[in-house]
C-alpha positions, 0 to 999 in steps of 0.5 A: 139187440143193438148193433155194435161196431166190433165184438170182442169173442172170447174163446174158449167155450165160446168159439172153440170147446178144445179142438172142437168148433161151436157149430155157427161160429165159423158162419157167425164170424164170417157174416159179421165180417160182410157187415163190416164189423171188427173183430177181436179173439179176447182170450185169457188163455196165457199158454198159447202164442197168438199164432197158433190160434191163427192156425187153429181158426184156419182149419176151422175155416176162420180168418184171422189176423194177429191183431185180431188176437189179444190174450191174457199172456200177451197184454202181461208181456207187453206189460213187461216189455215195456217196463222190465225188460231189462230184469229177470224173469222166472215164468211158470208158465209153457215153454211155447209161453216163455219164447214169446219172452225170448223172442222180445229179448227178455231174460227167462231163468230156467234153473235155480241153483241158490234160492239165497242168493238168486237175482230174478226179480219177477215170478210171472204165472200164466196157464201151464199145461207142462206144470210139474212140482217144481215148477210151484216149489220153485215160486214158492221160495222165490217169494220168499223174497220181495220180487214181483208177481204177475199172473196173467189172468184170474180164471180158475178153470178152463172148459174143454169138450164134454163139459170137463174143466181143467185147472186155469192160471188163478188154480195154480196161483191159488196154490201157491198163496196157500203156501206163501200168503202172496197174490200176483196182480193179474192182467187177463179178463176182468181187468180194464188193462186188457180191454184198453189193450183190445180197443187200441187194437181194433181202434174203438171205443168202448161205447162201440163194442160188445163182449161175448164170453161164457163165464160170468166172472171174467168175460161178463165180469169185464163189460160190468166193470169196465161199464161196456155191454156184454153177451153170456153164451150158455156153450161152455162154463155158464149155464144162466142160472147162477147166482153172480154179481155179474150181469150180462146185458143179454144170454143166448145159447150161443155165438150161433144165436147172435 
């Protein structure tokens, strides 16, 4: 296998099955370290504030910086920050999500009286693990008219342990298509926006790094598209026998193996 410069981990079902660690990941990450490699968590996981990752890695044992954390959520805030942040923003999304928003002074619309006459000017969907009904009648009806609608990443499900899944961002953007006939641009994994994100974190180039996730369609999807080597790890969501577009440049059963 060639030697690269950094690795890009995604993480769920790749380091952690829900607050379960893969076994090796912890060791993995640290000889990694030894060796001199950059490391970076490339998550499209919208619902979390990258801190709280740090601290999750800490009880497991793994150091992490906040650099070294680029998710989904992040790379559409920052996306927002730098050309709405002035515009209001109605966000399905969690509440520890939507204090990322506040914290950079940006305008969250909680409550709609009036769907006539409201004044936000983008819907922003992310991974919701508070999602009610209202929620999603809410962007419905702000659809009606022409806003924006971003929608951080394009995973349908999220894996967790025993082998569940659970409804991710595009499930519950999926809904509300059927409804409105509407799509959001999504900024997560496979776009080439977040991998230009990562790499000007971690000061590389595309040439130098690799991708190591467990979904075919947005992890590997990723390194095809944005032509950069990838790794499928068989520890959450694929099992190597899918018929897909996507191709990884290798399969192991997981980070352990690397």
């Amino acid at each position: 296998m060639k030697q690269y410069k950094g690795y890009l981990f995604d993480i769920d079902g790749t380091i952690l099955l829900g607050d379960t660690i893969i076994p090796g990941a912890k060791e993995k990450i640290e000889e990694l370290r030894k060796r001199g490699k950059k490391i970076g968590f490339f998550t499209n996981n919208s619902s979390k504030n990258p801190k709280k990752y740090m601290e999750k890695f800490k009880e497991f044992g793994i150091e992490s910086t906040l650099d070294e954390i680029i998710t989904a959520g992040i790379v559409l805030l920052s996306h927002i920050e730098k050309n709405y942040s002035n515009k209001k923003v109605y966000i399905i999304g969690t509440e520890e999500y939507k204090n990322l928003y506040r914290a950079k002074g940006i305008h969250v619309v909680d409550d709609i009286q009036d769907f006539k006459d409201h004044n936000i000017d983008i819907l922003i969907v992310a991974l919701d693990t508070e999602l009610n009904f209202k929620k999603l009648e809410t962007a419905c009806k702000l659809l009606k008219k022409d806003i924006k609608y971003f929608a951080a990443n394009e995973d349908l499900v999220y894996p967790i342990e025993n082998k569940i899944y659970l409804p991710d961002c595009k499930a519950i953007c999926n809904m509300i298509e059927l409804c409105t006939g509407k799509k959001p641009i999504y900024f997560g994994k496979p776009n080439g926006v977040m991998l230009g994100f990562a790499l000007e974190k971690l000061n590389l180039i595309k040439e130098d790094i690799v991708i190591v996730g467990d979904r075919l369609y947005t992890d590997i999807a990723c390194g095809n598209i944005n032509d950069c080597d990838s790794i499928l790890v068989l520890s959450g969501e694929a099992t190597g026998k899918e018929n897909s577009p996507y191709k990884p440049t290798y399969i192991l059963e997981s980070i352990d193996n690397l």
